[in-house]
N, C-alpha and C positions, 0 to 999 in steps of 0.2 A: 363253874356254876352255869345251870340253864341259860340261856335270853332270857326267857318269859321272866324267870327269877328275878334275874339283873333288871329288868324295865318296872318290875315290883318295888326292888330296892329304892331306884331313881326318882319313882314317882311320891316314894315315899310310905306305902302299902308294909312295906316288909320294913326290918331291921335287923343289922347284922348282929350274930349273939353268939359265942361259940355252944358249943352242949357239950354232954359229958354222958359217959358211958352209965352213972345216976341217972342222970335227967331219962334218959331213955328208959332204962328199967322202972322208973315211976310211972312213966306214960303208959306201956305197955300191964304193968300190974293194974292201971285205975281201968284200963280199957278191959282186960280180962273179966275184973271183977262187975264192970258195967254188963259185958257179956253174957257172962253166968245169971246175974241177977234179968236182963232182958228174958230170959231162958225158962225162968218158971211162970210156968201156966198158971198157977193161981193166979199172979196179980193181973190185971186189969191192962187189956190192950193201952190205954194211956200209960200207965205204969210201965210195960217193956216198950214201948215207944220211947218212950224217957232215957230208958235205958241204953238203952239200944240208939241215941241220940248220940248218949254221953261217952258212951265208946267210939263211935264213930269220931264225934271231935276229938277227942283225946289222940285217937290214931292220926287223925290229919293233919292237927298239931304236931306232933311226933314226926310225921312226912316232914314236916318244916323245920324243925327242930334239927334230925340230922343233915340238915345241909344247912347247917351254924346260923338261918335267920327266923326272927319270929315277928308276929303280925305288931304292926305301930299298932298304939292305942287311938282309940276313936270308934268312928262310926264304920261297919264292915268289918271290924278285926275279928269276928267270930267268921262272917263268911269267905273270908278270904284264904283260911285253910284248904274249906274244897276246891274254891276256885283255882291254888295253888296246884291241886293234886297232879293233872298232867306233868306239871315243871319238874315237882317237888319228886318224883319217885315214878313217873311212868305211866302215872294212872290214864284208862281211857277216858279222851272226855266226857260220855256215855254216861259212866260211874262215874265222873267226878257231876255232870248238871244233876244226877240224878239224886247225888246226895245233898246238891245245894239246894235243889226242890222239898228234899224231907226238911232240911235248913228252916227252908222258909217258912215250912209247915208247922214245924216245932216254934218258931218265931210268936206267928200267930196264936196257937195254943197260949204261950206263955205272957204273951204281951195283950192279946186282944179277945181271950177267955175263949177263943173257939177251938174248948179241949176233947170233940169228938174225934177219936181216932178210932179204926177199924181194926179187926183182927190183921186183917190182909195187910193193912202198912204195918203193922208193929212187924208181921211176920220179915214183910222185906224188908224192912231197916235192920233187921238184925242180920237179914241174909247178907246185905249189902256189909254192914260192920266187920261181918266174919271174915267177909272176903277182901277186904281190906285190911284187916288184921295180916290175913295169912299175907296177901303183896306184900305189905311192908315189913314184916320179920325176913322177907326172904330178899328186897333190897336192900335193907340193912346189910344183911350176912353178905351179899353179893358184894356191896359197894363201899360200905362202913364196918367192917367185922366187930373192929375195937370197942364199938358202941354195944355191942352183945356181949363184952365180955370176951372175943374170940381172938385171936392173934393175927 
């Protein structure tokens, strides 16, 4: 297991949980379908923003998930996925602040009614998702095959 992971664990942030080659395939279908639906132009930049959110955590989750821990309950457990990202699968930090900034943003929307979002974020939260999508199906397969179903 990473440091970063293990000082996660210690501090109490994380918790250890094994996962299951299930648990994976749930994450990855609710992220798809989050994808897809981020993806039609009709709805409303807020709308694929959402989306496009909900794929994103689910993936990050997922980062977590296949290295058997997932976030303690409390205050942070939702952002401590991205903040994970480096640890959990390799991500640049780069992409992982950049996703905790939409984080913060989608926060605000949903917590503090400031649901103005722009073409341009929805577009790159989705961009950001996708390419998070693709990392981690291919750390999986690299480092976890079993968890894809692969031998």
């Amino acid at each position: 297991m990473p440091d970063a992971l293990a000082l996660l664990l210690r501090e109490g942030r994380l918790r250890r949980e094994r996962t299951s080659a299930q648990e994976v395939a749930g994450f990855l279908a609710i992220a798809r379908t989050a994808l897809d639906d981020a993806s039609i132009p009709a709805l409303s930049p807020s709308g694929r923003f959402k989306h496009a959110y909900d794929a994103a955590h689910a993936l990050a989750l997922c980062a977590l998930r296949v290295n058997d821990v997932r976030p303690s309950t409390g205050l942070g457990h939702r952002a401590i996925v991205f903040e994970a990202l480096p640890a959990s699968i390799g991500i640049e930090s780069k992409l992982a602040s950049t996703l905790q900034r939409y984080h913060t943003r989608r926060n605000k929307s949903e917590y503090e009614g400031l649901a103005t979002v722009s073409d341009k974020e929805a577009r790159e939260l989705l961009t950001l998702a996708t390419t998070l999508h693709g990392r981690l199906v291919r750390w999986i397969g690299a480092n976890r095959p079993q968890l894809l179903g692969q031998p």
